[in-house]
C-alpha atoms as one frame of an Amber mdcrd trajectory, in Angstrom:
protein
 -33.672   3.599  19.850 -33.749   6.482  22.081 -30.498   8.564  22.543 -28.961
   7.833  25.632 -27.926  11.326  25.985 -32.195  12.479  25.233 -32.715  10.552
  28.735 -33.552  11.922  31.503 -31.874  11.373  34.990 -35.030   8.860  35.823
 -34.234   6.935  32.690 -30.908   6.408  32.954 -31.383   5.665  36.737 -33.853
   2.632  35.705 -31.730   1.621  32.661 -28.938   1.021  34.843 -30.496  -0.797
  37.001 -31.723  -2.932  33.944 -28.131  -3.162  32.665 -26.383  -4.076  35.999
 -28.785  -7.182  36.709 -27.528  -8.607  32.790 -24.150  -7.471  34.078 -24.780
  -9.853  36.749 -26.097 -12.552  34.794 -23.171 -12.024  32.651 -20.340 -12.814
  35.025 -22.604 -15.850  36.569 -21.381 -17.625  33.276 -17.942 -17.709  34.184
 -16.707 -17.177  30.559 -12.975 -16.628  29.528 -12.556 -15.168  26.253  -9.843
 -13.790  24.756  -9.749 -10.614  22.097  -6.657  -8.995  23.010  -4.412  -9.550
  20.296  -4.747 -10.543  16.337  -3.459 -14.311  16.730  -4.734 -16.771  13.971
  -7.492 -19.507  15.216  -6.891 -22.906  15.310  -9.052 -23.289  11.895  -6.750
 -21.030  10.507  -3.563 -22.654  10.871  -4.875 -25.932  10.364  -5.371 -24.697
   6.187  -1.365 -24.581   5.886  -1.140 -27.907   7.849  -0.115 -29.522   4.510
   3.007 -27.089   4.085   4.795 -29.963   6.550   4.951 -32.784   4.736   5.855
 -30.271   1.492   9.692 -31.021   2.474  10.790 -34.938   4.059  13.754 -36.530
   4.296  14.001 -37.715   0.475  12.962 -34.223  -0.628  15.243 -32.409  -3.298
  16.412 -29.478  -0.950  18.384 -27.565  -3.648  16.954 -24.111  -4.368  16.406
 -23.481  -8.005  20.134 -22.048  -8.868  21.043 -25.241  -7.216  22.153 -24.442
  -4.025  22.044 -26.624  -0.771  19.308 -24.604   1.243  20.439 -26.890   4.610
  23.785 -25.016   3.807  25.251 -21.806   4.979  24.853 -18.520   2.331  22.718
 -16.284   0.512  22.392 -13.948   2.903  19.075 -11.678   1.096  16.979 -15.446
   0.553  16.722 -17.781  -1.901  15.769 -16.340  -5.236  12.135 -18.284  -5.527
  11.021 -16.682  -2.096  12.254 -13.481  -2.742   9.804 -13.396  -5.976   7.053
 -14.237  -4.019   7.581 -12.235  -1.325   8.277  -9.501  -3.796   4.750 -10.306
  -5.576   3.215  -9.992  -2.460   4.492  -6.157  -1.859   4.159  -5.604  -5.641
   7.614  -4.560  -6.470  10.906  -6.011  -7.564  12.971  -8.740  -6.298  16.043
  -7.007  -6.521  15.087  -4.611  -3.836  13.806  -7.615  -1.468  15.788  -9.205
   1.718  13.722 -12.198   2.713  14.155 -12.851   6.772  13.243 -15.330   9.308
   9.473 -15.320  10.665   8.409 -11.927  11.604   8.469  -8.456  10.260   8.515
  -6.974  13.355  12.011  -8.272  13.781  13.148  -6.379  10.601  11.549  -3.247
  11.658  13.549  -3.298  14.884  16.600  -3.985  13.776  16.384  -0.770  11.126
  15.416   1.138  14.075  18.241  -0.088  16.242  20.693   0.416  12.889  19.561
   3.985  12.342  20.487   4.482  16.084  24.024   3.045  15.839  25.166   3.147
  12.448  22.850   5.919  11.090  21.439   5.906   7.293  23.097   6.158   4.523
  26.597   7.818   5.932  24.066  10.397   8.280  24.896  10.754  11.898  23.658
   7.705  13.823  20.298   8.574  15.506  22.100   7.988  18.871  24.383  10.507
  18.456  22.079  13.350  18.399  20.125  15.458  20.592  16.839  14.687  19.492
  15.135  12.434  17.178  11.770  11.708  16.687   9.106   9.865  15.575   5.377
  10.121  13.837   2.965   8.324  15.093  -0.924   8.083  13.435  -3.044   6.647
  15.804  -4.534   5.082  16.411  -2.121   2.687  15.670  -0.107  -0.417  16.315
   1.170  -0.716  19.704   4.287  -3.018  18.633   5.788  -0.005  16.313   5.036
   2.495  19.374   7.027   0.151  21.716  10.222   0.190  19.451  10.672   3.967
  19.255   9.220   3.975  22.718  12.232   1.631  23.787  14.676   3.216  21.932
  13.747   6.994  23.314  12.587   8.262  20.024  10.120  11.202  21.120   6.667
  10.054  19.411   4.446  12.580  17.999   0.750  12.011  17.731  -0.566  12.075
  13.962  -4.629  12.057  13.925  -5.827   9.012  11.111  -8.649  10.173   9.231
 -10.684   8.156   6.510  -8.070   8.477   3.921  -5.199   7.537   6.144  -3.019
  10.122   8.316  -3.732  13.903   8.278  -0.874  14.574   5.315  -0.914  18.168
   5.994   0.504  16.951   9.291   2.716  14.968   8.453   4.379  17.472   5.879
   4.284  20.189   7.950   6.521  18.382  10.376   8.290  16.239   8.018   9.370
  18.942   5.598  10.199  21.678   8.407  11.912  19.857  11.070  14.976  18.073
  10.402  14.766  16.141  13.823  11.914  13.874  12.594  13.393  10.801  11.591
  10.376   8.305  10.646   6.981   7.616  10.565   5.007   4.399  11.055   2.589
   3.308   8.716   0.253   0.370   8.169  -1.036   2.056   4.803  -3.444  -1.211
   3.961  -6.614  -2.469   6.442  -4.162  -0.051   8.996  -4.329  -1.469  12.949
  -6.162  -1.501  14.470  -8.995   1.354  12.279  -9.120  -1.012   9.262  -8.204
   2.210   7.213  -6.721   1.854   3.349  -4.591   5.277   2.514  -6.379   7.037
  -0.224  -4.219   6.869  -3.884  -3.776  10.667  -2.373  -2.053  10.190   0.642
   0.368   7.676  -1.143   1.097  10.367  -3.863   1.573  13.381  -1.044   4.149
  10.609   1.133   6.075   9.876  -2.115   6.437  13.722  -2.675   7.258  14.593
   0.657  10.539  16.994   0.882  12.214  15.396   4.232  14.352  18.931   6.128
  16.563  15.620   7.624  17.956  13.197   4.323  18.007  10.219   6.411  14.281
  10.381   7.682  12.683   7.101   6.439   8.932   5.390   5.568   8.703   2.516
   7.515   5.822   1.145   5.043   4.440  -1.665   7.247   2.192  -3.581   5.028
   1.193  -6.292   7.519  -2.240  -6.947   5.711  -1.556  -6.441   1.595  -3.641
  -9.709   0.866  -5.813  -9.403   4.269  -9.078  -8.871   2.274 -12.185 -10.208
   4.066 -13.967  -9.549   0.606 -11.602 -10.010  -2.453 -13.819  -9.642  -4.580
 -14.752  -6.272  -3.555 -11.003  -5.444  -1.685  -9.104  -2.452  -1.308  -6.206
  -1.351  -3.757  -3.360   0.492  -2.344  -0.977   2.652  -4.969   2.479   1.211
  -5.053   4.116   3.732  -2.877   7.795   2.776  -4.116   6.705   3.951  -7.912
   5.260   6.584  -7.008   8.442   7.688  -4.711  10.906   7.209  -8.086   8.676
   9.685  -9.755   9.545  12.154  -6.992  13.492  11.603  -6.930  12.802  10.013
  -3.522  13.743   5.807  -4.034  15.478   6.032  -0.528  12.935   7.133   1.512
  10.873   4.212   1.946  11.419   0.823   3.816   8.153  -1.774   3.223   7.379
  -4.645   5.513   5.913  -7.973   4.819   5.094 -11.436   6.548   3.288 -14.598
   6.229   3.068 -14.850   9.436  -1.117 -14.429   9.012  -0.861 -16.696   5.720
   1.139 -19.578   6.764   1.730 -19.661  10.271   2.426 -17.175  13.046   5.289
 -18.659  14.845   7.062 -19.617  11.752   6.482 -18.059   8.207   8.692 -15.830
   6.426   9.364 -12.136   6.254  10.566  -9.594   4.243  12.152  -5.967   3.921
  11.961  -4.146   0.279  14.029  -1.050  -0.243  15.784   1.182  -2.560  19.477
  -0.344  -4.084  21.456   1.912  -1.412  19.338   1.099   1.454  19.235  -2.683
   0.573  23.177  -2.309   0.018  23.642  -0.453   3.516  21.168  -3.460   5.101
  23.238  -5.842   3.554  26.436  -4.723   4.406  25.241  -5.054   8.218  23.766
  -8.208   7.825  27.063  -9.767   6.645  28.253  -9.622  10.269  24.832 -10.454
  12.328  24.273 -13.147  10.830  25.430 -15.569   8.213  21.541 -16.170   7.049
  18.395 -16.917   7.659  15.775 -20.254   6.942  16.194 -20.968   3.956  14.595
 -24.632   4.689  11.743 -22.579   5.927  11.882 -20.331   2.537  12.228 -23.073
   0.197   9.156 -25.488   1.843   6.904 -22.058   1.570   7.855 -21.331  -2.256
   6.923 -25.270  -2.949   3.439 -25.252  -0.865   2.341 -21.897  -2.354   4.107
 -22.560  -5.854   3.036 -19.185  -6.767   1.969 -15.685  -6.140  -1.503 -16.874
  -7.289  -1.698 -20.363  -4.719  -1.423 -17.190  -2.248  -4.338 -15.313  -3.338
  -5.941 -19.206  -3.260  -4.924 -19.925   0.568  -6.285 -16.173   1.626  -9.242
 -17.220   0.183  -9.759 -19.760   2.663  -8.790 -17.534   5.546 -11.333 -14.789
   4.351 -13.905 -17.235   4.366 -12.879 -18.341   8.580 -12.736 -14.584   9.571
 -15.219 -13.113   7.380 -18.170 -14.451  10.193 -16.624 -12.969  13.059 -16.309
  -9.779  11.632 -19.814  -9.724  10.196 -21.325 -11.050  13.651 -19.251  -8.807
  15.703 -20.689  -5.930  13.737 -23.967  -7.016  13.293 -24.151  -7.330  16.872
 -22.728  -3.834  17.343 -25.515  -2.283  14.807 -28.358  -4.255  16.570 -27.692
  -3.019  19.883 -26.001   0.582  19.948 -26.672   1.552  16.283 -28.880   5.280
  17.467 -27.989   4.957  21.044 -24.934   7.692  20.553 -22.427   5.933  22.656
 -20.140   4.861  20.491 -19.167   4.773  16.840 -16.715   1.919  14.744 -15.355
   1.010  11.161 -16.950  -1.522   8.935 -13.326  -2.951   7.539 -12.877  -5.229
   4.852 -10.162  -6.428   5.678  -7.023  -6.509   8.265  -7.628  -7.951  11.682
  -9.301  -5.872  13.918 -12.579  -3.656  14.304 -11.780  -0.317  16.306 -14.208
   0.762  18.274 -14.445   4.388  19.595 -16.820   4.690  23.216 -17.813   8.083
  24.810 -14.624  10.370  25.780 -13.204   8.877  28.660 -14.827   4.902  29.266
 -12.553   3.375  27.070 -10.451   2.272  30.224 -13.270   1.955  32.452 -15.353
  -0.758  29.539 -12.225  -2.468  29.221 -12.046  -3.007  32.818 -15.541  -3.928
  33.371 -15.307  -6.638  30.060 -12.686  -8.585  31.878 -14.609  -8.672  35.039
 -17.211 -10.499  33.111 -14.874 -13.140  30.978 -13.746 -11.222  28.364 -10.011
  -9.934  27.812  -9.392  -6.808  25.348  -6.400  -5.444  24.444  -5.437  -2.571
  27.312  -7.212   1.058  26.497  -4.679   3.213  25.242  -2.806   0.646  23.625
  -3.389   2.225  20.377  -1.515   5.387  21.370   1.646   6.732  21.503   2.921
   5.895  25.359  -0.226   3.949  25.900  -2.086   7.331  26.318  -5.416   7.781
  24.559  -6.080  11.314  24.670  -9.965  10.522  25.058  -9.724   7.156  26.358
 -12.138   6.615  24.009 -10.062   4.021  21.716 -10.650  -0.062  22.143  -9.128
  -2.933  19.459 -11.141  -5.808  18.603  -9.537  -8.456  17.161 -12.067 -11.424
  16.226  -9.856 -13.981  15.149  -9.069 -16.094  17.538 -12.383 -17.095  19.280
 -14.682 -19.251  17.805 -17.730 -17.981  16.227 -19.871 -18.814  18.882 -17.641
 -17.409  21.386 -17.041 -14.201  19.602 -20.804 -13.628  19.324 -20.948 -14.128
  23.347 -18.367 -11.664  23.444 -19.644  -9.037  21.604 -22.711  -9.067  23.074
 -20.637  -8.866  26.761 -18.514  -5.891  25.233 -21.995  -3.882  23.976 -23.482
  -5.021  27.463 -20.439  -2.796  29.341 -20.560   0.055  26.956 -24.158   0.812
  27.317 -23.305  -0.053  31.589 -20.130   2.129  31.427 -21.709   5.054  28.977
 -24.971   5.412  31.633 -22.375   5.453  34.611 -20.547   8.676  32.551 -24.206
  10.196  31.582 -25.232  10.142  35.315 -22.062  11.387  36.750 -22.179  14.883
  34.777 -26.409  14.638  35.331
């Protein structure tokens, strides 16, 4: 295929022309499809259907150092989940806190602790005159929306192929004592699909922070996300690597089943270094007096095991796997040479990212809904929901059937060969 940018003003005068009557065709269908957001399909939840009838009303509903999960206590989880939430991150149970069904919750509450209690006997983040934040992007929008809500001052970090640019990140990180944390989703990262090199793990364990309380929050939404596990991504064990360096406390690592069980109501989990876990404890004592353990207990029985997990992701590599291979093949057969847009082939995670021309990321967004088909908002991947190209657009295949994600891909390519001839002609 012919460059669009090798066209001449004729050309792209005719092509649009072409491209506006199958615009038109398009929106005659009166589809409504919706990729905005990484939710589990129907299919999906369905596999854990059998996790109900796990626990019923003559179930034993003792955990296995006897206690009475319907009853109040143990405040960090029952033992059982905290193993296999522990297997899932790849470190120990003693430095796991198992919580109620989302991450997301966790991280938020060690922002908003940070802010009024401070780490580790530091100065509580709301007591000083600046703290900040770094941000690679593109990235997830819900960690940009905590700091973002908080008044944390985010700082842009650019993600390359091997994860963020390190010499970045320890230029600010080691020099300026008012940078506090960094987000991270070092495994199939959101929305890029991007697996931080064994590298960029070694250079964040060795970082030398200028403030002692700044803190790794290690989000590792998508540890068993593989869309191929038999040819899968390995990320280094970052909490290893940091006790090599002197530097246990720096990290806090994230984990859910809320894309292995179900969304609305898996189980979470924080892992941490003995002080920070002590510090999160000592907090917790007085917010709450604990979470599901029901919930905890009827997981550990369904999945039995760290290896009935690698079983039931299995299954939900094997619903995703076509939508991400017809999204892309769709992609390759119709802008693959055309030089209006680029993307990454992940293997695993939940989304495709999808870079357009400099500045029609907003306007193909736009023009996609007009024809059926909701995205997630351009800029959304950013730092204050500003793209610095507008260039950035999430996919997230997931939740549309297969047929209907094929229609929608072939809408979305449709509106960023319309939108990229619209840019070509204005600067013609």
């Amino acid at each position: 295929m012919k460059a669009y940018k090798e066209m001449s003003k004729s050309e792209l005068l005719e092509l649009k022309n072409e491209l506006e009557k199958k615009f038109e065709d398009a929106k005659g269908k009166g589809l409504t499809l919706d990729m905005s957001r990484g939710k589990p399909s129907k299919e999906q939840l369905d596999l854990s259907n059998d996790m109900m009838d796990v626990l019923i009303g003559s179930s034993d509903m003792k955990a296995e150092n006897g206690m009475d999960v319907r009853n109040y206590g143990i405040l960090d989880g029952i033992s059982e989940a905290k193993k296999l939430m522990a297997d899932i991150m790849g470190v120990s149970s003693d430095n796991v806190i198992v919580c109620g069904n989302a991450s997301l919750n966790i991280m938020y509450d060690m922002v908003s602790r940070a802010m009024l209690f401070g780490v580790l006997g530091s100065t509580p983040w709301s007591k000083l005159d600046k703290v900040k934040f770094l941000c690679p992007a593109p990235g997830y929008d819900r960690h940009f929306a905590i700091t973002e809500l908080f008044g944390i001052e985010m700082i842009n970090i650019p993600m390359t192929a091997e994860g963020p640019d390190m010499d970045m990140v320890e230029e600010y990180v080691n020099n300026d004592e008012s940078i506090k944390g960094i987000w991270c989703v070092p495994k199939y990262s959101n929305p890029q699909g991007v697996t931080y090199s064994d590298e960029v793990v070694k250079r964040f364990a060795a970082l030398k922070p200028a403030a002692k309380d700044f803190r790794i929050f290690w989000d590792n939404a998508y540890a068993i996300h593989d869309l191929y596990p038999d040819d899968k991504d390995e990320l280094l064990e970052i909490f290893a690597e940091c006790k090599k360096n002197g530097n246990e406390n720096m990290v806090y690592e994230f984990c859910s089943t809320s894309k292995v069980s179900y969304a609305g109501a898996g189980i979470s989990a924080i892992a941490a270094s003995k002080e920070n876990i002590e510090q999160i404890l000592k907090i917790m004592t007085i917010q709450t007096i604990g979470y599901d353990k029901v919930n905890m207990l009827r997981h550990v029985r369904y999945f039995k095991d760290i290896n009935g997990v690698y079983k039931h992701m299995e299954k939900h590599a094997e619903s995703l796997r076509p939508k991400f291979e017809a999204v892309l093949e769709i992609f390759e057969r119709e802008l693959s040479g055309l030089e209006i847009g680029s993307w990454i082939s992940p293997k695993g995670g939940y989304f495709i990212s999808f870079d357009s021309m400099e500045g029609c990321a907003k306007d193909i967004v736009a023009m996609c809904k007009e024809a059926g088909v909701t995205l997630t908002g351009a800029g959304a991947t950013y730092p204050y929901k500003k793209d610095p190209k507008d260039s950035n657009i999430r996919i997230a295949p997931s939740f549309p059937t297969d047929e209907e994600m094929r229609s929608a891909a072939e809408i979305f390519t449709l509106c960023v060969k319309l939108v990229s001839v619209n840019k070509l002609l204005e600067n013609a």
